[in-house]
C-alpha positions in Angstrom: 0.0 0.0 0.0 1.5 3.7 -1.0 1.2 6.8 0.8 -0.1 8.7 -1.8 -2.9 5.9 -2.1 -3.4 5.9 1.1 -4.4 9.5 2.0 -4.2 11.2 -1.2 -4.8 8.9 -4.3 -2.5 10.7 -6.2 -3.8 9.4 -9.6 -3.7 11.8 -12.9 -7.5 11.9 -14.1 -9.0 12.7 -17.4 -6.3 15.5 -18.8 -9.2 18.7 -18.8 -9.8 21.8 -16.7 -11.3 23.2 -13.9 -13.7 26.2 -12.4 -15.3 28.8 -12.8 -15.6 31.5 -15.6 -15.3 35.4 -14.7 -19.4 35.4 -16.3 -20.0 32.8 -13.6 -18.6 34.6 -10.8 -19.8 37.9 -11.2 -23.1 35.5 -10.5 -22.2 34.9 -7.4 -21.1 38.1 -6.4 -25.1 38.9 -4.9 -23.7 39.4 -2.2 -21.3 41.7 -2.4 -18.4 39.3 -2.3 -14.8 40.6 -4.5 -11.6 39.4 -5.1 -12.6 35.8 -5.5 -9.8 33.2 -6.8 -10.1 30.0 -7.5 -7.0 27.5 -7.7 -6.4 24.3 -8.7 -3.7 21.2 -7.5 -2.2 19.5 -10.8 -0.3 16.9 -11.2 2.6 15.9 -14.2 0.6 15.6 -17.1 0.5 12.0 -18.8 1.9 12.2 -22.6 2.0 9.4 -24.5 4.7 11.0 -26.4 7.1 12.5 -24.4 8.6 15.3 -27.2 4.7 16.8 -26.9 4.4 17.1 -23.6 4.2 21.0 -23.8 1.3 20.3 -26.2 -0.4 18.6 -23.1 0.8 21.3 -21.1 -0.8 23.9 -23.0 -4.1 22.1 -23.1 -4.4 21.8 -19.9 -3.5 25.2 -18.7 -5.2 26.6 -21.5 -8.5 25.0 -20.5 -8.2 25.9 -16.9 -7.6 29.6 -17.6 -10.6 29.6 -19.8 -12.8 28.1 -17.1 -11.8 30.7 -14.5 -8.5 29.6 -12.6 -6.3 31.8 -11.8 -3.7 30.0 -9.9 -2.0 26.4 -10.2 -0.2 24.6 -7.4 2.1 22.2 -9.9 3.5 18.8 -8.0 7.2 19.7 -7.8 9.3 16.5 -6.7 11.7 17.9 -9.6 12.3 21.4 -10.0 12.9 20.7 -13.9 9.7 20.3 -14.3 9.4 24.3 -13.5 11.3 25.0 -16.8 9.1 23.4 -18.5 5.9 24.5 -17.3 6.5 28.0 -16.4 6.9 29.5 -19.7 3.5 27.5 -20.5 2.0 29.0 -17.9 2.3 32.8 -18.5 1.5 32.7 -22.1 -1.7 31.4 -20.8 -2.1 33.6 -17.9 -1.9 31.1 -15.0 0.1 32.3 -11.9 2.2 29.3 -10.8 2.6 27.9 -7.9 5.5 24.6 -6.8 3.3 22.3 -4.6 5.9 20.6 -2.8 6.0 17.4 0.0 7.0 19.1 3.1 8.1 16.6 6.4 6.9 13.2 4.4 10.2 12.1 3.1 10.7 8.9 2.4 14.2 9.5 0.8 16.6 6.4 1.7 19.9 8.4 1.3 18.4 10.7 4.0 17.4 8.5 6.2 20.5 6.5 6.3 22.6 9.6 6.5 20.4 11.5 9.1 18.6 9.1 11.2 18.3 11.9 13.7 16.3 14.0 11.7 13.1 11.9 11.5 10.4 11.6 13.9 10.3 9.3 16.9 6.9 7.9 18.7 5.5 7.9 22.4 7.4 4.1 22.6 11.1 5.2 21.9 10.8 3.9 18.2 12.0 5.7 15.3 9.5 6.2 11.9 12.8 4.9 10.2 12.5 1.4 11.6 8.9 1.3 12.4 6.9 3.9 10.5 3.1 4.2 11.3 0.8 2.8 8.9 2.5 2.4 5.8 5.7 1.8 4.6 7.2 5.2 3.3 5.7 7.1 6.4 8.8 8.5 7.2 9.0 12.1 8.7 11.2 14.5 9.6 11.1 16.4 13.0 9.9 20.1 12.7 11.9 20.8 15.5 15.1 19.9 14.6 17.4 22.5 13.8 19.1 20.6 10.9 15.7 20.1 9.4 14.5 23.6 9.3 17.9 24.3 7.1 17.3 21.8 5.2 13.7 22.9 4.6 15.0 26.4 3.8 17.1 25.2 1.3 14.5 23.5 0.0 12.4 26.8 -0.6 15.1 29.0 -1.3 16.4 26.7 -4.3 12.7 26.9 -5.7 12.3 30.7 -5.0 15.6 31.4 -7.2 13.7 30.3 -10.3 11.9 33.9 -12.0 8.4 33.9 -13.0 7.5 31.3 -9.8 4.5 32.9 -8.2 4.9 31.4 -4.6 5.7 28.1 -2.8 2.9 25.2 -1.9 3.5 23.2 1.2 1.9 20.0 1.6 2.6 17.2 4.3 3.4 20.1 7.0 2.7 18.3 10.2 3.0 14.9 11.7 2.1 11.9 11.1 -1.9 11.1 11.7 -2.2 10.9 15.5 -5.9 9.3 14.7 -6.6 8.6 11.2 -9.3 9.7 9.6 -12.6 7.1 9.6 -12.7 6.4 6.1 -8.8 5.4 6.5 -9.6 3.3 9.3 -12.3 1.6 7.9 -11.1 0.5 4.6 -7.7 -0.2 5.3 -9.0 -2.2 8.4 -6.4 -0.6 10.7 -8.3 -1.0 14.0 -8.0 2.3 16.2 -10.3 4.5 18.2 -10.2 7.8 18.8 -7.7 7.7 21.6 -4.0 9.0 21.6 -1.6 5.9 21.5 2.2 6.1 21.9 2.7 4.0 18.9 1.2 6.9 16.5 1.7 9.8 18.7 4.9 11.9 17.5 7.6 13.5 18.0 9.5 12.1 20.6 13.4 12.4 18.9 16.6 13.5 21.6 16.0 17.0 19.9 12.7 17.5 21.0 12.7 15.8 24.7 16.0 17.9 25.0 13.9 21.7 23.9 10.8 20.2 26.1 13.2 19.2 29.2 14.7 22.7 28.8 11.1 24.6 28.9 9.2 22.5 31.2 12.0 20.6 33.4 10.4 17.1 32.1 11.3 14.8 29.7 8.2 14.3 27.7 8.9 10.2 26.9 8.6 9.7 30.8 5.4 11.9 31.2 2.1 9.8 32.7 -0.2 12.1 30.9 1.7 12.0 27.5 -1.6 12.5 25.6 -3.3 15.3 27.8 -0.5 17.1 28.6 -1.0 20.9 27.2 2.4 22.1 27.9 3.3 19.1 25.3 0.7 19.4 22.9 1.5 23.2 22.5 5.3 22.3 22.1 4.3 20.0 19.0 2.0 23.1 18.0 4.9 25.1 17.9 7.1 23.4 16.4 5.4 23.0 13.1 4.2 26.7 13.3 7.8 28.3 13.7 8.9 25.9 11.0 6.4 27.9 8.8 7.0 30.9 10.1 10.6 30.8 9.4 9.6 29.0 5.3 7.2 32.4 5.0 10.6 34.9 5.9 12.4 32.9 3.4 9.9 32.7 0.7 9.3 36.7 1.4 12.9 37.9 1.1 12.3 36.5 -2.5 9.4 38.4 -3.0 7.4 35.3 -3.4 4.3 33.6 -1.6 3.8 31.3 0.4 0.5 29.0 0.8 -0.2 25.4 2.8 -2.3 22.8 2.5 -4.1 21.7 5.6 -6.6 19.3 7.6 -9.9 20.5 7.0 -10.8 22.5 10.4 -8.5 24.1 13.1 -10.2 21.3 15.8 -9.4 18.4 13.5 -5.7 19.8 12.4 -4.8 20.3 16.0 -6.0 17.0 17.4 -4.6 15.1 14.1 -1.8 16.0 12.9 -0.9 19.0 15.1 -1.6 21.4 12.9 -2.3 24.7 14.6 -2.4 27.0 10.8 -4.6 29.4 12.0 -1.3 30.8 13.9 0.6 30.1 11.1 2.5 33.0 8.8 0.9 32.2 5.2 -0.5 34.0 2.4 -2.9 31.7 2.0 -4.8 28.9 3.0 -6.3 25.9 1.7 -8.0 23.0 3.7 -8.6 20.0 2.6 -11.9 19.2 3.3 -12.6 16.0 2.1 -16.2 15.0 3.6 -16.0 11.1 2.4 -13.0 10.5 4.5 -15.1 12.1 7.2 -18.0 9.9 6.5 -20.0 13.4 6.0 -22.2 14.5 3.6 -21.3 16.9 1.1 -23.4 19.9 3.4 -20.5 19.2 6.0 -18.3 21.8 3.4 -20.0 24.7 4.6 -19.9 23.5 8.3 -15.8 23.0 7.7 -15.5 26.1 5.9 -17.4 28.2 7.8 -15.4 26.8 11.1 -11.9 27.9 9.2 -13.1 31.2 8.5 -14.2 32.4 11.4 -11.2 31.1 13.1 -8.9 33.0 10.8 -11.1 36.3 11.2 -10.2 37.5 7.9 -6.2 37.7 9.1 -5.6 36.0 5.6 -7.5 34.3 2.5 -9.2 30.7 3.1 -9.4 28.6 0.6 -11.9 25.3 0.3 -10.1 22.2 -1.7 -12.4 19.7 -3.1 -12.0 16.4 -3.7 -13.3 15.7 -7.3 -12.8 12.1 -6.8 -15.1 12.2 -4.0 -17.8 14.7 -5.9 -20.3 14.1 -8.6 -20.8 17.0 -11.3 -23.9 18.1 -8.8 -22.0 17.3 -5.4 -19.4 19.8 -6.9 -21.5 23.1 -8.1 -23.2 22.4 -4.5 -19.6 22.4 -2.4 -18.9 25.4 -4.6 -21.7 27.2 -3.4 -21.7 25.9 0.4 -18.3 27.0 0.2 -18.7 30.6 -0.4 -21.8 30.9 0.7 -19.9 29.9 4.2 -17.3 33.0 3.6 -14.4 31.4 1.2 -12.3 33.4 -1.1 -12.9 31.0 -3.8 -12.4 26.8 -4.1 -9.3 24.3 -4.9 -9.7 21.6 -6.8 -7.9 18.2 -6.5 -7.5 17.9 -8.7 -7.1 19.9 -11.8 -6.0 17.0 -14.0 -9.9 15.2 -12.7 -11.6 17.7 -14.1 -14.2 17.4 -17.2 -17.1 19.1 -19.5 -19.5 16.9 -17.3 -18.6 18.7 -14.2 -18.7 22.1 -15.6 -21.8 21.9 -17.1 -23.4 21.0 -13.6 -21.3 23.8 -12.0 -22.6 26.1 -14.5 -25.9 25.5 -13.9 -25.8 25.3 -10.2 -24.4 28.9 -10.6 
């Protein structure tokens, strides 16, 4: 079983487009709502002949600027793939953006080479040697100084390239404390909605050392491991001042930065330990993905309208939907849930999924 199976299902769809046209929007602007942007994740594009891949390109991006998008967050686990599609990009208009695979790195080099730098559960054991879940769950530790440089690098490499619009984080947290219950459920992993050592992270010598240093307690001998706020704020932290520094980086470029995140500040906190409505961004976007909530598709406004108020209009939010999960109606009705409920516009996962069928019912829902 892969990781991007397992939570994602990174799979390309039908090669189309997304959204919504300017015509369409102006619709929904009854309410007095401006400045709505709508943005789309896309993945590599599939060409069966790889000297017309630009021709596939173009397509794409062409379609999706027609139909109202005015941002792309492209996959980036090679930064050639920038060259490529940049130039594409601004001859049709779209700003954008390098999605990249934050603290998930399953990179064997790395993890022979930095053992240290990876996350270690509530039992002592390393993601290295027992990852949770799945076999490439390996993590690195937010906290670890060696990390956060590396991470920089990371950004500053891709904020050197001109005509980049901003920088996309994805996999910005820990691994799932409690998985969501469609995970549970078909991958038969058998777990309530309890904190147990075995999933509950980040236990490395770096972060018992900063935690022993604050508090005077080392958090791997703690008998209140899971309740323990001082702890849970530490883990909080972490990941927010790793983002915090990423957004100075990305800024002294005069780039943007932008994260993908769980779909509510309740269930990103209690998760994954996620606390992004602290976090230094220029933008948001949750992923709020009712089917692995077992909720119906009305649950989008709930989510959204949860994010948005948390955030008090300190930045824009975002709603990403889940095309695999949506029918042509399900989608025009999360669109309008989602804005109704105060968004600055959707994200689609993705971009690549999209088809005529799904914006003929989004049409007409508008």
């Amino acid at each position: 079983m892969r990781k991007r199976d397992f939570l994602k299902i990174f799979s390309v769809g039908t090669v189309s487009a997304i959204a919504l046209s300017s015509v369409a929007w102006s619709c929904l602007g009854t309410d007095g709502k401006k400045g709505l942007k709508n943005w789309a994740w896309i993945h590599p594009v599939e060409s069966s002949d790889p000297a017309h891949s630009g021709d596939a390109w173009k397509k794409l991006l062409t379609n999706l600027k027609k139909w109202g998008i005015d941002s792309a967050l492209i996959l980036t686990q090679n930064n050639s793939i920038l060259g490529e599609v940049l130039p594409i990009a601004k001859e049709c208009g779209i700003e954008l953006h390098a999605w990249i695979i934050a603290l998930n790195w399953p990179d064997k080099t790395t993890m022979k080479e930095h053992p240290s730098w990876y996350v270690v559960n509530g039992k002592g054991e390393s993601c290295v040697d027992k990852p949770a879940y799945v076999d490439d769950y390996n993590w690195l530790c937010p906290s670890n100084p060696e990390v956060i440089g590396f991470m920089k690098k990371r950004v500053q490499e891709l904020c050197s390239i001109d005509g980049l619009a901003g920088v996309h984080l994805d996999y910005i947290r820990y691994p799932d404390v409690v998985l969501a219950p469609e995970h549970k459920a078909k991958y038969n992993i058998p777990q309530d909605d309890l904190v147990h050592p075995q999933f509950d992270y980040c236990y490395c010598d770096v972060c018992r050392s900063q935690f022993k240093k604050l508090s005077g307690t080392d958090p791997l001998t703690m008998p209140d491991q899971a309740t323990n706020d001082a702890w849970l704020n530490f883990r909080f932290d972490s990941v927010t001042n790793l983002v915090n520094e990423l957004y100075d980086t990305v800024h002294k470029s005069g780039k943007v930065l932008s994260a993908a995140v769980f779909p509510t500040p309740y269930l990103s906190k209690f998760r994954v330990r996620q606390d992004w409505v602290k976090w230094k961004l220029d933008d948001v976007m949750t992923m709020i993905y009712h089917r692995y909530e077992h909720k119906p598709v009305e649950w989008i406004e709930t989510a959204t309208r949860e994010g948005v108020e948390a955030l008090a209009g300190k930045i824009p939010y975002y709603s990403g939907l889940h095309l695999f999960h949506l029918t042509p109606k399900e989608l025009g009705l999360a669109t309008k849930l989602s804005l109704k409920a105060g968004a600055s516009g959707i994200v689609l996962f993705s971009g690549n999924r999209m088809n005529e069928d799904y914006w003929k019912y989004m049409e007409k829902e508008i």
